[in-house]
C-alpha positions, -999 to +999 in steps of 0.1 A: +276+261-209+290+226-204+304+231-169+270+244-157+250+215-172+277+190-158+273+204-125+233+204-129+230+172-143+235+150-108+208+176-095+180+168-120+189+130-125+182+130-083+147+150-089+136+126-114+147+097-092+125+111-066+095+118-086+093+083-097+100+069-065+068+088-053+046+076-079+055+041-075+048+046-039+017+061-045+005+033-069+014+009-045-008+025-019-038+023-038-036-012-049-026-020-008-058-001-001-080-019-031-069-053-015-074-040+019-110-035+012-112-069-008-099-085+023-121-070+049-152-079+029-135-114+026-132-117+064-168-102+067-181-130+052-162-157+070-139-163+044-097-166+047-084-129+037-050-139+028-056-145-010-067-112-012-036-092+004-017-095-026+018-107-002+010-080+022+012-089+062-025-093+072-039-086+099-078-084+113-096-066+141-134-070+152-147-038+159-184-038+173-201-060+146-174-046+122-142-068+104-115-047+098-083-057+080-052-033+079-026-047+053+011-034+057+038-037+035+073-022+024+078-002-008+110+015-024+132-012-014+120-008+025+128+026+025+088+029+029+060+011+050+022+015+038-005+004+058-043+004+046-068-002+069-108-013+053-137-023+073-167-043+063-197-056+082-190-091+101-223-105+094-224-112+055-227-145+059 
């Protein structure tokens, strides 16, 4: 029994590693994609989007009379690059 679980152990400690790698990276792309909506709504209204990207790279795109902002930034160590991409109308002025 104790050979087995020494030999299993390096397996399972890898799949838990994994599993919490994914739900860190998960929560970090829904937070990136909260502040990507703050930021394009920012922008939309003429304002500076940058306080609202949370030290993500920002960057803006007019599209029609849309303001889109896509936020991008590296998770697990840079193992991982999420991007989030929000719109908002340009003319909330």
């Amino acid at each position: 029994m104790t050979a087995e679980l020494a030999a299993a152990l390096p397996a399972a400690v890898l799949a838990i590693g994994i599993a919490v790698g994914a739900v860190a990276a998960t929560a970090a792309q829904v937070s990136l994609e909260q502040s990507a909506g703050a930021a394009a709504r920012a922008a939309g209204r003429g304002d500076d989007p940058a306080p609202y990207s949370e030290g993500a790279a920002v960057r803006i795109e007019q599209r029609g009379e849309l303001v889109c902002a896509v936020l991008s930034r590296d998770a697990l160590g840079g193992a991982l690059e999420l991007t989030a991409r929000s719109c908002a109308h340009g003319g909330g002025r």
